[in-house]
N, C-alpha and C positions, 0 to 999 in steps of 0.2 A: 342853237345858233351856229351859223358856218362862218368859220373866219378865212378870207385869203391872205394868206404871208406872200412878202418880196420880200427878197435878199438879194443885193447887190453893192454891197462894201468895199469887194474887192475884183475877183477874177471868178467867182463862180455868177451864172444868173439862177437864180432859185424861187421854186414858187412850192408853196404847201398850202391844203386846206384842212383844215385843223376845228373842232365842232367846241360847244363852250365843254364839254367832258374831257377836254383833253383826248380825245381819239383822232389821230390821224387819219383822213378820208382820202387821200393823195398825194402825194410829193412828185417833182423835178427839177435836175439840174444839169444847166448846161456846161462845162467846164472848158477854160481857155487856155489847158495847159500847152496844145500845142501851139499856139499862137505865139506862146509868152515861151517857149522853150530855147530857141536860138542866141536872145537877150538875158538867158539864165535868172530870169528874176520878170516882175511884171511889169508892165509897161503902162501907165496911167490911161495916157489916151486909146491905145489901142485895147484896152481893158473896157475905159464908155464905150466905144465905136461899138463892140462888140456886145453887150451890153442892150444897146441901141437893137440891132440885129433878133437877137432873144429870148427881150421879155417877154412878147407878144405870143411866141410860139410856147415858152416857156409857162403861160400863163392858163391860153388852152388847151395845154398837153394836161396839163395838172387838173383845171377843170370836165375835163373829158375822163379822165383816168376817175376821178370821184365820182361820175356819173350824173356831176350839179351843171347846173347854166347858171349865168350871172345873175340870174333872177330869185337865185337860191342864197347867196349870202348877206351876210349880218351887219359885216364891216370887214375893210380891208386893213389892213398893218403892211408895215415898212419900216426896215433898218433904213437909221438916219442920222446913226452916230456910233463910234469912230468910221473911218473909212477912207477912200479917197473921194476927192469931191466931185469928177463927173462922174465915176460910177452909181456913186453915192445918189446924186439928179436925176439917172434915170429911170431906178428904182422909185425916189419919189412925185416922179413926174406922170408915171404908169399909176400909182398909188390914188394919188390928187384926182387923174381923168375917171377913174373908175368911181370914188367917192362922190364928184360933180355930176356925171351922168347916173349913177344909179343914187343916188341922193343916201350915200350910205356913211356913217361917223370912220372916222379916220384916227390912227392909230400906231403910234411912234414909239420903233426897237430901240434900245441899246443893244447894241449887236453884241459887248463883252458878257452884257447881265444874261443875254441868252445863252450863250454858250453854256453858263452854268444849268440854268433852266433849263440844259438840255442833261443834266442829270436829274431830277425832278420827272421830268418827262419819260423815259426811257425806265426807272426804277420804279413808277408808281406809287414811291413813298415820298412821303413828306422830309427833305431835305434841310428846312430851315428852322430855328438860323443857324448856319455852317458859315466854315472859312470857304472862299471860295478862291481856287488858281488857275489863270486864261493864262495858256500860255500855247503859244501860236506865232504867224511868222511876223505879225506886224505888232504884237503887244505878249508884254510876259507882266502882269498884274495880280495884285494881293488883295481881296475884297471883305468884309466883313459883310456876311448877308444874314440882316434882321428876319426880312421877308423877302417875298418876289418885286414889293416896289418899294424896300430899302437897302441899296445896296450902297456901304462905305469903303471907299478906298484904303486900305492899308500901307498899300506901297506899288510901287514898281520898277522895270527897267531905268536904269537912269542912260543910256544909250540902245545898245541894238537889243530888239528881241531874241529870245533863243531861236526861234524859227529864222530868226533872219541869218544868225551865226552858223543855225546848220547849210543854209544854203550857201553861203560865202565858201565856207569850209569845202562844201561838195564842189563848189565853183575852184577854188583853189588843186584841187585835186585829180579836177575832170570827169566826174562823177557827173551821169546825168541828173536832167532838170523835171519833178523839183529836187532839191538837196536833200530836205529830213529824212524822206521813205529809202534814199543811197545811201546816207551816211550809215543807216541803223542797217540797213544791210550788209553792207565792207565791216560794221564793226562785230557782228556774230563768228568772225572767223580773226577776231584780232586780240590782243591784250590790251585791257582796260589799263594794267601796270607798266606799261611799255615807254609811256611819258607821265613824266609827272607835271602836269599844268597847274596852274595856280585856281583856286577855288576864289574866285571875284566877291570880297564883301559878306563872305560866308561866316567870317568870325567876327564880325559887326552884328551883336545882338543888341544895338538899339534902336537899328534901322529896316525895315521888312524891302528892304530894297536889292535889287539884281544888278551884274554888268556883264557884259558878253564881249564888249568891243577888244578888249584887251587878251581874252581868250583867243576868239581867234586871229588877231595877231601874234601871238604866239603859237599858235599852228603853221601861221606863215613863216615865221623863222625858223622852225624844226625844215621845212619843206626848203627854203633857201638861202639860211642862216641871217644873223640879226646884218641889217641895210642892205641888203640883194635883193633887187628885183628883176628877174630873166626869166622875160616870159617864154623864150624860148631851152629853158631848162629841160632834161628831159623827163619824164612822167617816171614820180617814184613806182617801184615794186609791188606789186602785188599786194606782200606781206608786211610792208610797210605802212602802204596807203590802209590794210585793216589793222593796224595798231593804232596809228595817227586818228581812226575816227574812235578806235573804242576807247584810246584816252581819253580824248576830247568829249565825247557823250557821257562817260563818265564824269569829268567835270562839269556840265551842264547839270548833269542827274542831282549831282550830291547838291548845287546852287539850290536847285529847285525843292527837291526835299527839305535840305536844312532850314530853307528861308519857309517853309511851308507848315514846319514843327513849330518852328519859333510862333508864325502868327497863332496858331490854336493855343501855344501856351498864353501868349500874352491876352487873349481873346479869351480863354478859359472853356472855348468852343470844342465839342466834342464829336465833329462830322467836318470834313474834308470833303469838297468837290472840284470836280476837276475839269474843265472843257478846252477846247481848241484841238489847233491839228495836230500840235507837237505830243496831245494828250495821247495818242495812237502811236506815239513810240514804247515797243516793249519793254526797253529797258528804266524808261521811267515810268512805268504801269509799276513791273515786277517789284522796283526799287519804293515806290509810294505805297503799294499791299504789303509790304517787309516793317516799314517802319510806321505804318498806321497798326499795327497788328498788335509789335512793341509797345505801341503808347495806349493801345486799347481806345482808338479812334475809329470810328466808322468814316469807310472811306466808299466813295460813290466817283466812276469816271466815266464821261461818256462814252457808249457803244460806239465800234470805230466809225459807221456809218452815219454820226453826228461829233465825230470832231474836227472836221474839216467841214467847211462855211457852206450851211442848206438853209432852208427856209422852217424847217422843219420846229427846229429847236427857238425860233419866232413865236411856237407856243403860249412865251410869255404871255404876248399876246392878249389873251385869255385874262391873266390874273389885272390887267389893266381896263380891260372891256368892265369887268366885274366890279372894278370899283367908281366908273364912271371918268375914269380919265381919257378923253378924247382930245384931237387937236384939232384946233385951229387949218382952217387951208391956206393960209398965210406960212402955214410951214416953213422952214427952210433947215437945211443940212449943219450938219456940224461935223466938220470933214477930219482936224484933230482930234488925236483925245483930250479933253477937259481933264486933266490932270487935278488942278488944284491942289491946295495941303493935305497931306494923309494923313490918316487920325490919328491923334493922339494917343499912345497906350502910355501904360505904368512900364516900369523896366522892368 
């Protein structure tokens, strides 16, 4: 059976066909970085507008590249939770017309749970159950994964994601758009010891929770001291602006690690996985292969060409076809994340 994936959550449009084995027959994405680059960050509507634009070509380019016609697949899938909400509608508005006119079941992403899925995928082993760590520009989240269709909340950011703090940071500094992939580059030529930032909630072992917002405001006070704002200051040094990120990524690093040991301890889980875009930072690869190595953890992180938002990693997909869970066409989005209480551990 051929499955077509959409993805469109946020700023990429993405289409994969994906067979029930798990072999990828096609992928495309269209990417709106330049769109979103001026506004240093993404811009809701101009993200659907564009979106709008996309799927369509996005959808034939994909099926043209697999060598199938619509006539060839099984069921369609679509991420339809977290995201933003018109991105989100047109991904599953393309999703709906295809299932209506090819009279094919329909089929609903959690776009976090794929991410991990897209270790799973990528590795060819069996993954679960594993902790699992999304940590990306719009969620940094703790998962307990039973299975492919049990995944429990552990914890998460209680403000900004790390993906979002690296972009502020790069925004603060002048550093092009997007932030992550600048910051980790200015900080391979800086001192991780150069500042010492505060490590946000990292010595809170009763809680599997992140904060970022506070970090970097305090990179904006190193940059124009604590109550100054002048935006017309001048652009620090060179050797400045790469100390300032390899501290600060540093501090990101140790959060995410520390808080990532903690959950396998308390989980008693012996496999770490890891997805999102921020997953494609070296120094948190290098720093997560150090300290699973130590704990004699298997540690699995997506290939960098599935840590940033594809259809690809939609795979899921698949393990939900298999058990018979299809949707309704009455469908509708779920544009936040459904947070709810995170699970209960022992201390």
């Amino acid at each position: 059976m051929n499955l077509l994936i959409l993805e469109s959550t946020c700023d990429e449009t993405a289409a994969a066909v994906v067979n029930d084995r798990l072999e990828v027959l096609a992928a495309a994405v269209a990417s709106q970085d330049r769109l979103h680059e001026q506004y240093r960050g993404v811009v809701p509507e101009i993200a659907a507008r564009a979106h709008v634009e996309n799927i369509l070509p996005v959808i034939e380019t994909t099926l043209r590249r697999a060598g199938l016609g619509l006539q060839d697949l099984a069921a369609v899938a679509v991420a339809t939770t977290p995201g933003l909400a018109g991105s989100l509608l047109v991904g599953l508005v393309a999703a709906k017309t295809l299932c209506v006119a090819l009279r094919l079941p329909l089929i609903a992403i959690n776009h976090l749970h794929a991410h991990i899925y897209a270790c799973r995928l990528a590795s060819g082993e069996e993954i679960f159950p594993c902790v699992g760590l999304v940590v990306s520009g719009g969620h940094t989240s703790l998962y307990r994964c039973a299975s492919p269709l049990d995944f429990q909340l552990l914890g998460g950011t209680i403000d900004d994601a790390a993906g979002e703090a690296f972009d502020k940071v790069a925004n603060m500094l002048g550093l092009p758009y997007p932030g992550g992939p600048a910051v980790s580059r200015a900080a391979r030529h800086g001192d991780p010891r150069a500042y010492r930032f505060s490590r946000p909630l990292l010595n809170d072992h009763e809680r599997l929770q992140f904060s970022f917002s506070g970090l970097k405001t305090a990179v904006r006070y190193q940059i124009a001291g604590p109550g100054r704002i002048d935006p017309g200051a001048p652009r620090p040094a060179e050797q400045t602006i790469a100390d300032l990120c390899a501290s600060f990524q540093e501090a990101v690093v140790d959060c995410l690690v520390g808080k990532s040991l903690l959950a396998l301890e308390k989980t008693g889980l012996k496999t770490l996985c890891v997805g999102g875009g921020v997953a494609a930072n070296a120094r948190l690869r290098e720093r997560l292969a150090e300290a699973t190595a130590r704990a004699g953890v298997r540690l699995l992180v997506a290939p960098l060409e599935l840590c940033t938002d594809n259809a690809v990693m939609g795979a899921i997909a698949v393990e939900r076809l298999r058990a018979g869970l299809v949707e309704p066409l009455d469908l509708d989005i779920t544009a936040g994340l459904v947070r709810g209480p995170a699970l209960s551990l022992p201390p």
